[in-house]
N, C-alpha and C positions, 0 to 999 in steps of 0.2 A: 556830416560833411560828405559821405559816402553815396548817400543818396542824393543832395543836390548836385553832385558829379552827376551820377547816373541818371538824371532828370535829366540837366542841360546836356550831356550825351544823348539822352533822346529826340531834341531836337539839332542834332550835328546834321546838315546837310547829306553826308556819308549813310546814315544810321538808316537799316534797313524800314524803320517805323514811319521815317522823313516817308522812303519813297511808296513805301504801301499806301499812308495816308494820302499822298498825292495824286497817286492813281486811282482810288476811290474817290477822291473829291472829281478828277481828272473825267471819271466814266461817269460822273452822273450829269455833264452839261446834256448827251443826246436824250436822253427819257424826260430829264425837267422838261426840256421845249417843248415835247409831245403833245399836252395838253392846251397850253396857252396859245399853239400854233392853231389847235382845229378850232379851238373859240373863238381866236381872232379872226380866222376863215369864215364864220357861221357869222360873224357881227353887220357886216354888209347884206346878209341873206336870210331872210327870217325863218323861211321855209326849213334851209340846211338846219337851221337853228331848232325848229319843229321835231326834225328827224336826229338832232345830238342829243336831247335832253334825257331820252329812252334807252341812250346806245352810252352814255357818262356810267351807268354800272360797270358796265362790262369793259370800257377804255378802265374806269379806273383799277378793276381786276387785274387787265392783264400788266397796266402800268407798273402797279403794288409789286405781284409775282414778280417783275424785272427789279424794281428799287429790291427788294426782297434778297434774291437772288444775288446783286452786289455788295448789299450787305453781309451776306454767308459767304461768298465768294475773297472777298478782299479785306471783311476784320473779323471774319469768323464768328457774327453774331447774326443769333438767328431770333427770326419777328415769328410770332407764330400768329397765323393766321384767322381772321375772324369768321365762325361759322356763321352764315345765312341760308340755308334750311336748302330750299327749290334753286333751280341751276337758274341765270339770271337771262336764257335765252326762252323761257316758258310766261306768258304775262304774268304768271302769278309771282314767279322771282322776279319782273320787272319789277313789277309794285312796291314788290315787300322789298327790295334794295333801295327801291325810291323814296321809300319811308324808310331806311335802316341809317341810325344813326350813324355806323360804319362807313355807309357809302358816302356822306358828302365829309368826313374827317378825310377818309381815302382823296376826295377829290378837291377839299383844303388844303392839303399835303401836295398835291403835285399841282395846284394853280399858283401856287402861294410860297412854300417853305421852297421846293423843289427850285424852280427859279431864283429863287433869290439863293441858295445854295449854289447852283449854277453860276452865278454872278462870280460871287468868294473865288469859284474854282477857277474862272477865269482868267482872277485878279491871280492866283496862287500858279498860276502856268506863265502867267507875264513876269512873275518875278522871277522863275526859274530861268526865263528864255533871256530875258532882258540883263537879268542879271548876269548869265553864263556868259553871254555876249558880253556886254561891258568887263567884267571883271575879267574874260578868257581872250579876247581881241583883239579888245583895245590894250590890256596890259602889256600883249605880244608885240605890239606896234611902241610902245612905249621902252620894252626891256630892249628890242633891237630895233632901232630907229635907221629908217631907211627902208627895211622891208613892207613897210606897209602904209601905202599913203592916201589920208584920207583927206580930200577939198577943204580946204577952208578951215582944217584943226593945224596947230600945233602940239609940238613935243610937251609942252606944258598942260595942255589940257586932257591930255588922258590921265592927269593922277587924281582927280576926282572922280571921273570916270569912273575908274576901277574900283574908288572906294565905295561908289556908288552902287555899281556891280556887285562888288562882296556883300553889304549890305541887307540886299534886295535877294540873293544866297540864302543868307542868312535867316530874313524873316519870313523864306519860305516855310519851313517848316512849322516853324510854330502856325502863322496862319492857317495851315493844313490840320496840322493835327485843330485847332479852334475852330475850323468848319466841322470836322469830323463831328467833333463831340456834339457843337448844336444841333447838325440833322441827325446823329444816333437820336439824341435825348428829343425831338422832334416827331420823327419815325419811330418809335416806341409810343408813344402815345396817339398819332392818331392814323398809323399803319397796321397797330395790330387791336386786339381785344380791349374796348372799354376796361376801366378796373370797376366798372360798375356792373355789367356785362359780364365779366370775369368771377368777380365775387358770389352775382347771380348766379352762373355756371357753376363755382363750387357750391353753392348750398343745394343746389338741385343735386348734384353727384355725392353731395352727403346726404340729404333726406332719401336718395333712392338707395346707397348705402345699407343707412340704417334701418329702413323698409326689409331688407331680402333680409339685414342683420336677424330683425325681429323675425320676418318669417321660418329663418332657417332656425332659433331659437324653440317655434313654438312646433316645428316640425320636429323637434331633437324629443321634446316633452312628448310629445304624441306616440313618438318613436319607444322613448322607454315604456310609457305608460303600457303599449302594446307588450312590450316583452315582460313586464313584471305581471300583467292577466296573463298571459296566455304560457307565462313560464313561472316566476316561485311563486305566485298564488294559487295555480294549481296545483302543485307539486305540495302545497299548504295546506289545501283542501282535501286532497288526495291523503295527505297524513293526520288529519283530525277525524275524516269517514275511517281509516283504519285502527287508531285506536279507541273511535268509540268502538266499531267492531271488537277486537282484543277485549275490551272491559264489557262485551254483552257476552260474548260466548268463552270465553275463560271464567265461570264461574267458581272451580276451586283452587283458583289462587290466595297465596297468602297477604293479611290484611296491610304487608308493607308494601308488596309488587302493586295490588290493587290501588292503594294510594299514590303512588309512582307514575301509574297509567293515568289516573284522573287529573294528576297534575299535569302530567304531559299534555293531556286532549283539550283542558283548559288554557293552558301556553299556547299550543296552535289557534284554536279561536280565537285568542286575544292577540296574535301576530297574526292571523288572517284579516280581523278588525282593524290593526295598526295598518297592514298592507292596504288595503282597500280607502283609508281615508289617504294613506300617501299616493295613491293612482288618481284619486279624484283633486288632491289638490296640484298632481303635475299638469291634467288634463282629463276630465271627465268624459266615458265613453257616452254618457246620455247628450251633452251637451255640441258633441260632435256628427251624433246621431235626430234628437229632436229638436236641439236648438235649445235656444239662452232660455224660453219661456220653460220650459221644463227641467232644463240643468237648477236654473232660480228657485222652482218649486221643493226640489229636492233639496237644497242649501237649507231652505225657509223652513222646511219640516223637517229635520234635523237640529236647527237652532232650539238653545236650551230655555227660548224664552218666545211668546205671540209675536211673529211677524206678519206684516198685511203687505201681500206682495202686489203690484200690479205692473203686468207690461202688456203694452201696445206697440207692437212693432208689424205695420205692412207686410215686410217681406225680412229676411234673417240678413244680416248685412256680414260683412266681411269677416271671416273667421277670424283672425286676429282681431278683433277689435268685439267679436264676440268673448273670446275668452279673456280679456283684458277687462270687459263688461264681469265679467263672471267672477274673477278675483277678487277683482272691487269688494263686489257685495260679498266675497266670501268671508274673506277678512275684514271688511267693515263691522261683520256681524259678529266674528269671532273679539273684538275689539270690543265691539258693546257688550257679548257677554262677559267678558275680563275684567273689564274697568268701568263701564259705564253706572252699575247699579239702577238701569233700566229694568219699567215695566212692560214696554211693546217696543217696536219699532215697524216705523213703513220705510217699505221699499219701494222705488218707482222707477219705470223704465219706459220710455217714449221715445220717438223722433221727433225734436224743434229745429226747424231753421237748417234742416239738410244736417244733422249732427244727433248724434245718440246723445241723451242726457239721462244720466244715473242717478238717483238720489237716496240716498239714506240716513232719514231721520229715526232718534229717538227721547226719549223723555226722560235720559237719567240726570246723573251729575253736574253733564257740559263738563269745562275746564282743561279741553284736550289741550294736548301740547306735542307736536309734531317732532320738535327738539329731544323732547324728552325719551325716545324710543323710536325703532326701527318701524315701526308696523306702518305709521302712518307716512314717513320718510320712501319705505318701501314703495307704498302705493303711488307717489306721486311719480317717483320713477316710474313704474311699469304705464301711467298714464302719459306721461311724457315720451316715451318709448313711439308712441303711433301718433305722437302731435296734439297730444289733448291737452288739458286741463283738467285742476281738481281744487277746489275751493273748498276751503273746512270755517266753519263756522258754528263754535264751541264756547257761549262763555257762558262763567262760571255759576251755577243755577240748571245750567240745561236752558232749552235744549240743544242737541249736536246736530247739527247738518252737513251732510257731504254731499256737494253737490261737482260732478265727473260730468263734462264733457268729450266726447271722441269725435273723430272724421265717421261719416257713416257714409258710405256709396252703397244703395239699399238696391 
């Protein structure tokens, strides 16, 4: 009950909403005509006609800005504006506005909505004046008879008058706010950004996003990889050369101290080996240095089973996309030797079709299962990360195929 009050309160004559909405509908009769004015000027005159078709961007520009600007100004709703690259007084922004979807919606909106919005506003100022009139008047001429005499009326005929006058009041307002709403909902769609446009805009501002994401990600790796060489792997190294020293030149130590030290010098080597495959798998110093064809080599001769590696790449392509390359096969291989109960495996590395393509077959079991564990779930992320793909093709029998796509800009 409370809010049907307060609705029809919004349309009270009185109600601040009444008169904002009217003075919006009120200021947009001058700007609607703008357009339709210079067409209908240019219609007689082919030539003017020649020199309008080039100069409609920029009328409709400065139009937009004005409808724009009242809309901010008098409901507080603001259109945000459509970007089109080059300034529209350069030929190349002529063009591209003349091809820009935006510009003939801009110049639909004010041939079209604009005027006939204009119309309504019209019609919603006639009610106010006509009505105030009649209902304010002529009732005066009616309440005290005599003071105001108009030709050809009697006492009796101002009491429709004035109902008609109240009336006409009355359905000012709602009329108003009903124009409002159709040219907001109007101008929102073909005054500001396509939602096609728009969408496209966001997916660009997310793919450039998750780009620097990626970047700053493999910069972080690189980052530690540097501090773990060049800080506890030395300081690892540095402690395995001194206790083998200690256990070369302490020779009459007793045979508990002695067995103490060689335990010790073996824990460091064996956390120096630990350290050293965790540096290569945040970011390998070779692979940063000679590139995927020798980071690969080294994966391949390391693996505890015949790998037959082969890459042909022109020129070294984008570092992200090489160490996403490098992953791949690193952990593909470590997956074949885990599970696969393979004899060999090929690796292959090429450029098709402007795209890095990865492959890694081998001859064991087949019957992967992606669900079934993180390794291969992992991978498809990290491929997904820079826009690739990654297709597995595993049944049961053998053999397993991985076949990785990336963006390569070489």
């Amino acid at each position: 009950m409370r809010s049907a009050l307060g609705r029809a309160a919004g349309y009270a004559p009185w109600s601040a909403r009444a008169w904002r909405e009217t003075a919006f509908t009120a200021a947009g009769v001058g700007p609607a005509a703008a357009l339709p004015f210079v067409m209908l000027c240019a219609v007689p005159y082919p030539q003017f006609a020649i020199v309008l078709v080039p100069l409609l961007p920029a009328l409709a520009s400065v139009l937009t800005a004005v409808q724009r600007s009242r809309f901010h100004a008098l409901l507080d709703l603001h259109i945000p504006p459509t970007r089109h690259g080059e300034s529209w007084y350069t030929p190349a922004g002529i063009g591209r506005r003349l091809r820009s979807e935006a510009t003939w919606r801009q110049v639909c909106y004010h041939a079209v909505v604009a005027p006939t919005a204009a119309v309504g506003a019209v019609a919603v100022v006639c009610c106010w004046t006509f009505g105030a009139l009649c209902a304010g008047v002529l009732s005066w001429a009616w309440a005290v008879p005599g003071t105001l005499r108009l030709p050809g009326w009697v006492s009796g005929d101002h009491v429709p008058l004035t109902v008609l006058g109240v009336l006409l009041v009355l359905a000012a307002p709602p009329l108003a706010h009903l124009l409002t709403r159709a040219e907001t909902a109007f101008a929102a769609a073909l005054l500001g950004p396509s939602r096609t446009r728009e969408l496209a805009r966001r997916v660009e501002d997310l793919a450039v996003s998750r780009a620097e994401v990626v970047d700053a990600a493999d910069a972080e790796r690189r980052r530690i990889e540097r501090d773990l060489h060049d800080g506890a792997q030395q300081r690892l190294v540095s402690l395995a050369m001194n206790l083998g020293l200690a256990r070369a030149t302490l020779k009459d130590l007793p045979p508990e101290a002695r067995s103490v030290i060689d335990e010790a010098h073996r824990e460091a080597k064996e956390a120096i080996e630990e350290l050293n495959g965790l540096v290569r798998g945040l970011h390998p110093a070779v692979l940063e240095d000679r590139g995927l064809d020798a980071a690969l080599s080294g994966v391949a001769a390391r693996a505890p089973l015949p790998v037959r590696l082969s890459v042909d790449l022109p020129r070294r392509p984008a570092a992200t996309v090489e160490a996403v390359a490098y992953f791949v096969v690193s952990e593909a291989l470590a997956n074949v030797a885990k599970h696969a109960r393979a004899s060999r495996v090929e690796v292959a590395v090429r450029v098709r079709a402007g795209r890095l393509l990865v492959t890694v077959e081998d001859d064991g079991a087949g019957g992967a299962d992606p669900s079934r564990g993180t390794g291969l779930s992992g991978l498809a992320g990290r491929v997904r990360s820079v826009d690739g793909t990654l297709h597995l093709d595993s049944p049961v029998g053998g053999p397993t195929v991985i076949t990785v796509e990336l963006p390569c800009a070489l």
